[in-house]
C-alpha positions as CSV (number, residue, x, y, z in Angstrom):
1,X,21.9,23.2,-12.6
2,X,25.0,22.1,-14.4
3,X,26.1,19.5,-12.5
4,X,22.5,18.1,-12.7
5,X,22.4,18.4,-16.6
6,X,26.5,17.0,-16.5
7,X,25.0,13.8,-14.2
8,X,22.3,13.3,-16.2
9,X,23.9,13.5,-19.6
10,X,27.0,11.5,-19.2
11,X,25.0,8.6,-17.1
12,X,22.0,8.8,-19.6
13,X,22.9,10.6,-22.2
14,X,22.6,14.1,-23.6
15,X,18.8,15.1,-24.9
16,X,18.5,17.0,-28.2
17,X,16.2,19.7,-27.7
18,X,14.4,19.5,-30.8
19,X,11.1,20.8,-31.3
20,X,10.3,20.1,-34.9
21,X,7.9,16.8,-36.5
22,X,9.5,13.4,-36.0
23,X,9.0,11.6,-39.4
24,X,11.4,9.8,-41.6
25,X,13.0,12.0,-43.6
26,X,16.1,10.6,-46.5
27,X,18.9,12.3,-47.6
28,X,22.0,12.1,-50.2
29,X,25.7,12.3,-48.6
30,X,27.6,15.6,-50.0
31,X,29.4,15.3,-53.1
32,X,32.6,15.4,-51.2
33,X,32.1,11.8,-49.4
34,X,31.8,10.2,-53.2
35,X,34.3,11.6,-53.9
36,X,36.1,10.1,-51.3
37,X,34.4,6.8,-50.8
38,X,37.4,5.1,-49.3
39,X,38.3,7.6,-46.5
40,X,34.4,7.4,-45.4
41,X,34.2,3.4,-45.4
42,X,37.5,3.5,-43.6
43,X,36.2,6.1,-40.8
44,X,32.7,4.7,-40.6
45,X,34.4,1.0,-39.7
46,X,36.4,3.1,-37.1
47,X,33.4,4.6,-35.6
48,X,31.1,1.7,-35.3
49,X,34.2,-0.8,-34.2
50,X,34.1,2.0,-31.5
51,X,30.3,1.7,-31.0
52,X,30.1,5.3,-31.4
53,X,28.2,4.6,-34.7
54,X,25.5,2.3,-35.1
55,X,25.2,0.1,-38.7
56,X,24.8,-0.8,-40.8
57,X,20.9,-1.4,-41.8
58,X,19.4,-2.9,-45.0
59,X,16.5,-1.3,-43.8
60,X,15.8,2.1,-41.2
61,X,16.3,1.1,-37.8
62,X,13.8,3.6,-36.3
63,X,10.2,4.7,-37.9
64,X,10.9,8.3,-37.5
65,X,15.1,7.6,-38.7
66,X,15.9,11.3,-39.9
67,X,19.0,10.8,-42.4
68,X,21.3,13.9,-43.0
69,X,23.8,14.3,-45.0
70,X,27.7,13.3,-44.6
71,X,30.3,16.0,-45.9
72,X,34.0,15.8,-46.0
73,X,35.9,19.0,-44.8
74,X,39.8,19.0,-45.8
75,X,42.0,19.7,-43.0
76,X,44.8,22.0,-42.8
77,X,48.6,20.4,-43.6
78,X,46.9,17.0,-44.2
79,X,45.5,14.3,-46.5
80,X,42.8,13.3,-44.2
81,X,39.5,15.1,-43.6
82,X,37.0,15.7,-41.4
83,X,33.7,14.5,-40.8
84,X,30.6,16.6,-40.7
85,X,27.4,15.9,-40.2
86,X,25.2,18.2,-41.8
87,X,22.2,18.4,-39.8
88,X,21.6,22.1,-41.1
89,X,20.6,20.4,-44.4
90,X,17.6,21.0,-45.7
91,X,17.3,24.8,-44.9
92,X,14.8,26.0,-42.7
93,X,13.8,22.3,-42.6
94,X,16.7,20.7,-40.9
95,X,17.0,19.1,-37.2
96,X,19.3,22.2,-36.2
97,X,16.4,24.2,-37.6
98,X,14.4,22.6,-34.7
99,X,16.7,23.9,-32.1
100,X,16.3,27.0,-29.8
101,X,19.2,29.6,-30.4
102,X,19.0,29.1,-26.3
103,X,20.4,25.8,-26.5
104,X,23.0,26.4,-28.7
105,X,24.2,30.2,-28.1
106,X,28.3,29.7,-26.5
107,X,30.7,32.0,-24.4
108,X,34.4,31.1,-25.0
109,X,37.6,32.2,-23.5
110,X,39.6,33.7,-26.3
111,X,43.0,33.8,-26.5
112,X,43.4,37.2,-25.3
113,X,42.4,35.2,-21.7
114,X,45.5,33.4,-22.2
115,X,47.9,36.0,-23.2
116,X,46.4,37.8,-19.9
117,X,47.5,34.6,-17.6
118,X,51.0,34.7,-19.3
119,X,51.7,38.1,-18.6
120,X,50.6,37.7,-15.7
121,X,52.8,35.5,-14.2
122,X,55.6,37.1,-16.2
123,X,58.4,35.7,-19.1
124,X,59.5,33.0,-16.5
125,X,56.2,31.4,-16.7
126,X,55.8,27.7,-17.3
127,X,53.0,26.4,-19.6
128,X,51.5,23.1,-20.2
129,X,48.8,23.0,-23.2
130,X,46.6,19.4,-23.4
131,X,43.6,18.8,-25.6
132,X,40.9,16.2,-25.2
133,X,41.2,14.0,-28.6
134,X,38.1,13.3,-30.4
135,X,36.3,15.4,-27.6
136,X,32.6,15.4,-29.3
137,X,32.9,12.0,-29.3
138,X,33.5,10.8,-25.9
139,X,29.8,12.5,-24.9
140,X,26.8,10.2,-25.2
141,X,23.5,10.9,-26.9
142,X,19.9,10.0,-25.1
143,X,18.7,7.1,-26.6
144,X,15.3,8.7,-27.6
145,X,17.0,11.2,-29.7
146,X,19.0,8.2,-31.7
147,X,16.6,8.6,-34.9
148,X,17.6,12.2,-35.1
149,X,21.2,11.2,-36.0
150,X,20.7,9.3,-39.2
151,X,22.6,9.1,-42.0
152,X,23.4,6.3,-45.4
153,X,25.7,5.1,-47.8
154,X,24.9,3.8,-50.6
155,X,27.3,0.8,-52.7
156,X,28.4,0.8,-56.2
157,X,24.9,-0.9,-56.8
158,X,23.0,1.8,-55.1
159,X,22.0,-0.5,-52.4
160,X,21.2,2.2,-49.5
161,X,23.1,1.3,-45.9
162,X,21.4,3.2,-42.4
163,X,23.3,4.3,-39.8
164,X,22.7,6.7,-36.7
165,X,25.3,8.1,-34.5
166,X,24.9,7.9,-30.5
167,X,27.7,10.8,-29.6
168,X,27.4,14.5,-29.8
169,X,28.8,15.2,-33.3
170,X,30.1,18.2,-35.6
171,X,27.3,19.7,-37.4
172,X,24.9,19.5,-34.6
173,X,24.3,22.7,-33.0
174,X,24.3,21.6,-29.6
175,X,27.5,20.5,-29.6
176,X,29.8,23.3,-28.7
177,X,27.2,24.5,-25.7
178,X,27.1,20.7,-24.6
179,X,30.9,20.3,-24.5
180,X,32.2,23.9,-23.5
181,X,29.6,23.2,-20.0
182,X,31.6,20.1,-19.2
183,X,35.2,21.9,-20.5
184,X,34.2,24.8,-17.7
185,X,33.3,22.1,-14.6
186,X,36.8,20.2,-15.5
187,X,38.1,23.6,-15.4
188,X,36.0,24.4,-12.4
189,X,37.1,21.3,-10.7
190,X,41.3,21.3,-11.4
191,X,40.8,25.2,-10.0
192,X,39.2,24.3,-6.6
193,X,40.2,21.2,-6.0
194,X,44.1,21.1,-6.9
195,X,44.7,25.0,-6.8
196,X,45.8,24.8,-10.4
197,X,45.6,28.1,-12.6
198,X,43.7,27.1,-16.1
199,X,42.4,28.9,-18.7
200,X,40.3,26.8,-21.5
201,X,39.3,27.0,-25.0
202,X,36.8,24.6,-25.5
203,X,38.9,21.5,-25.9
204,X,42.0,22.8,-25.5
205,X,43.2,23.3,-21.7
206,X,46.3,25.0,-20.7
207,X,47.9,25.1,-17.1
208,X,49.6,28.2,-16.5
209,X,52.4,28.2,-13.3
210,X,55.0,30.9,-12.1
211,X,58.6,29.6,-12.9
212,X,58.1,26.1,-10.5
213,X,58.8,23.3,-13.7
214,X,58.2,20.9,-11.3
215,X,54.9,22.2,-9.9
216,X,53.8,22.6,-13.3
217,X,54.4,18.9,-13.9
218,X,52.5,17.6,-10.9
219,X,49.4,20.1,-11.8
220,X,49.8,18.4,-15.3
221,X,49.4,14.7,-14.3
222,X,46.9,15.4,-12.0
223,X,45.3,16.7,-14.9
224,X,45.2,13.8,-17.2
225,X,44.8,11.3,-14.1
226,X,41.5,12.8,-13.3
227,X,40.5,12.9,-16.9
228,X,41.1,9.2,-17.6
229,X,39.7,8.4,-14.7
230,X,36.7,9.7,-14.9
């Protein structure tokens, strides 16, 4: 059933499972984006350069475009921010609103699962820790659920720009079920088919062998070979 959903979703794109009306629906970024108007023109040029962002539109691209809001979340030990999609604005109204808890309810290693592999192959072990960068981003929407993704800015003369996204994205409630699935098969995969010890947590991976630096090394590049790739 995975690997199905996995196929489909990374040659097709990922469906949102939303239930709730499809009707265009206009909303106001968070007071944190104009405050910040620079960082969010900056990042939106970066996004669509990467076609992971579509825009932008004098006018809606889609009849049904829903349009969330944008908010700007400081992160730790840095000047820059982060980019959230609110798409549990409005409440009880909202396109995460229109979402089964089913499809969005996550099981994670903690790091007590890591500790566990460390002690158990003793002080001499050898660890390797990689994360996927911008990991939401490298999964793919369906195109159908495109108008669910929308969002604007609006200039200095309040002339309104659309935009949707077309990768899984943080806000949406999906996203952590979507990418843990995919976090467990890579998992899956390096375990069975290498014979490497891994333990996840979500998008961080770490490779856990028994004094052999060497060993370690190999598992390691195996590791990032398969995942570019792919």
């Amino acid at each position: 059933m995975t690997k199905k959903f996995l196929f489909f979703g990374f040659s097709h794109g990922f469906h949102i499972p939303y239930t709730g009306e499809r009707s265009f629906r206009l909303a106001h970024n968070h007071k944190s984006c104009r405050d910040n108007p620079d960082f969010l023109h900056d990042h939106l040029q970066k996004e669509t350069k990467a076609g992971r962002i579509v825009g932008p539109f004098s006018t809606p691209p889609f009849r049904n475009l829903q349009c969330s809001p944008l908010a700007l979340i400081p992160k730790k030990d840095s000047d820059s921010f982060r980019l959230i999609h609110d798409l549990s604005f409005p409440e009880g109204a909202s396109i995460n609103d229109g979402i089964s808890s089913e499809h969005t309810h996550v099981n994670y290693d903690n790091i007590d699962t890591v500790i566990s592999l460390v002690k158990q192959f003793g002080k001499n072990a050898k660890m390797a820790k990689a994360d996927i960068l911008n990991a939401y981003r490298l999964v793919p929407i369906y195109p159908n659920d495109y108008e669910l993704l929308g969002f604007t800015t609006t200039d200095k003369s309040g002339q309104i720009a659309y935009y949707f996204d077309t990768r899984l994205t943080m806000g949406l409630s999906i996203s952590c079920q979507v990418f843990e699935k995919f976090s467990t098969a890579l998992q899956w995969i390096m375990e069975t088919k290498f014979g490497a010890n891994m333990s996840h947590l979500l998008d961080d991976f770490f490779l856990h062998i028994f004094r052999d630096l060497h060993k370690l090394l190999r598992f390691t590049r195996k590791f990032f070979s398969f995942c570019v790739t792919r």
